[in-house]
N, C-alpha and C positions, 0 to 999 in steps of 0.2 A: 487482425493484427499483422497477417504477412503482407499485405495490402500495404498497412500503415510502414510497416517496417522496409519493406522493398520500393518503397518510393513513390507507388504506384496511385495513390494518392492526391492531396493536399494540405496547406497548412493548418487549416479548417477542419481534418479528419483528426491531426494530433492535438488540437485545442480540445475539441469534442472529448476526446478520450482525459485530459486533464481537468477538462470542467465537474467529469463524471465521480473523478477521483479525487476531486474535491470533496464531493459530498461525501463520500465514501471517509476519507481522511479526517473529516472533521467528527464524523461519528465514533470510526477507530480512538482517535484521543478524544475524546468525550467521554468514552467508555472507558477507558485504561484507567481513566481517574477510582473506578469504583474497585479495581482488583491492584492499586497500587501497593496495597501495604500485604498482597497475598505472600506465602513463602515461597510459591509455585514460578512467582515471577522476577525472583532473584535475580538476579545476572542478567536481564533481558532488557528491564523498561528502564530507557535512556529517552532522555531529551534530543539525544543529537540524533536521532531516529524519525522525530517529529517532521509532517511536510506540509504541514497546514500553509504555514507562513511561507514556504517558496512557493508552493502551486498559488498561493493568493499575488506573489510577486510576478509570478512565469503568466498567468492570466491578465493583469495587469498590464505587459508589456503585449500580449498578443494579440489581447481581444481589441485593444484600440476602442474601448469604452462604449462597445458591444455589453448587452443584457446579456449576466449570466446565463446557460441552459440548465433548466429544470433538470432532476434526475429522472433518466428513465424509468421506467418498472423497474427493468431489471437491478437498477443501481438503487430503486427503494427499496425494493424487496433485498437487497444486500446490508441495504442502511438498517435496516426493521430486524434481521436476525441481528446484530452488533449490538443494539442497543436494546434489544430484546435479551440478552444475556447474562441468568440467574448471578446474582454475589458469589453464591455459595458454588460455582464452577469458574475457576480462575484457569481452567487446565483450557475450556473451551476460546477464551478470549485469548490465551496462549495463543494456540492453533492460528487466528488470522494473523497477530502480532508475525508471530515467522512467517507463515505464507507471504504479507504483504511486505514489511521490511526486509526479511532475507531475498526474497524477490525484488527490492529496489534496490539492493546492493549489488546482487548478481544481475539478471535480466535487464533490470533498468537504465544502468551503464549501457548498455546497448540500444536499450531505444534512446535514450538521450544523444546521444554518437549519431545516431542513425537520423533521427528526427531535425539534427543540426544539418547534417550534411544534404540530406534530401529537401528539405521545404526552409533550409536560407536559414536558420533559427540563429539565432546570435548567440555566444557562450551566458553573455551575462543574462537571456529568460531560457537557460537550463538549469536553473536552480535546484528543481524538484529532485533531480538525479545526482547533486551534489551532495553529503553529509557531511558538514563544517565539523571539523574537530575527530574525522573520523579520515586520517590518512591511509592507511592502510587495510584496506575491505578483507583481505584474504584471513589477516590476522585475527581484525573483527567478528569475521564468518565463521572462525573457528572456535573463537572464546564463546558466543552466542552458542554454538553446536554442544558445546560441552555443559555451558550453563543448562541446556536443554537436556544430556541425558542424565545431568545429574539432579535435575529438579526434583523434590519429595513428591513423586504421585504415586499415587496408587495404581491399581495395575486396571482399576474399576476407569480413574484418569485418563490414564494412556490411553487406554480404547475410547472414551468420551474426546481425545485430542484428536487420534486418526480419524475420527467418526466428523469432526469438526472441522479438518481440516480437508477432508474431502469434500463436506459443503463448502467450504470454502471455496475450491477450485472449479466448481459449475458454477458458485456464485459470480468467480471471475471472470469465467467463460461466457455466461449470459450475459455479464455487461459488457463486452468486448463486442458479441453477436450483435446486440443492441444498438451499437454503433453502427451499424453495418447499412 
């Protein structure tokens, strides 16, 4: 990722990394639908969060009618915990929700910035890192933070969320290496 982000790269490294997170994406909201009506997920599950439909637009523009790439391992075996995820634990599907949207709020601002400037990307296929209807991130990030520590979990929850939310983060780690 400091590779991709330092410029050091091509435009073909940051496509790789969107193709990946496509599948990933499409799994994330595929899943969401089954813990929509949870109480756990009050304040969190927005539509304008959704990046199915830019990363399908930002690839469109980049691949130049290139075959999609398959998911790695690593990005199956990320896709496989997601959608492997019990009904009855809406605290666990929490967990990637923030990791991955609070991360393309914050973080991803940056690689979009970054990805435009180093490898030519044009503003209109930086879709992915745009959230229509969503001006102001910082305010966002806040109301998100609070919906988070006021959510009804139990305390059994909350350790099942950091416990998930830590796979989480070697999940993303792998599919990042995976690129490599």
């Amino acid at each position: 990722m400091g590779d991709l982000l330092g410029g050091k790269l091509d435009r073909g490294a940051y496509v790789a990394l969107l193709e990946q997170y496509l599948h990933l994406y499409r799994a994330l909201e595929e899943t969401e639908r089954r813990f929509a009506d949870a109480p756990e997920q009050a304040g969190v599950l927005d539509s304008r969060l959704d990046r199915v439909d830019s990363l399908e637009a930002d690839l469109a523009d980049l691949r130049e009618g290139a075959t999609p790439a398959a998911p790695t391992a690593a990005t199956a075996e990320y896709v496989e915990r997601l959608t492997a995820l019990l009904a009855d634990a809406p605290e666990r599907y929490f967990a990637h929700h923030y990791l991955r949207y609070l991360g393309d709020l914050s973080g991803g601002q940056v690689i979009g910035r970054l990805a435009g400037r180093h490898y030519e990307i044009p503003a209109e296929s930086l879709r992915t890192w745009r959230f229509e209807g969503i001006e102001k991130h910082k305010p966002y990030k806040d109301q998100y933070r609070v919906a988070l520590d006021t959510a009804p979990l139990t305390e059994a929850q909350r350790e099942a969320f950091i416990d998930e939310a830590q796979a989480g983060f070697l999940l993303a780690k792998k599919l990042f290496d995976s690129l490599a």
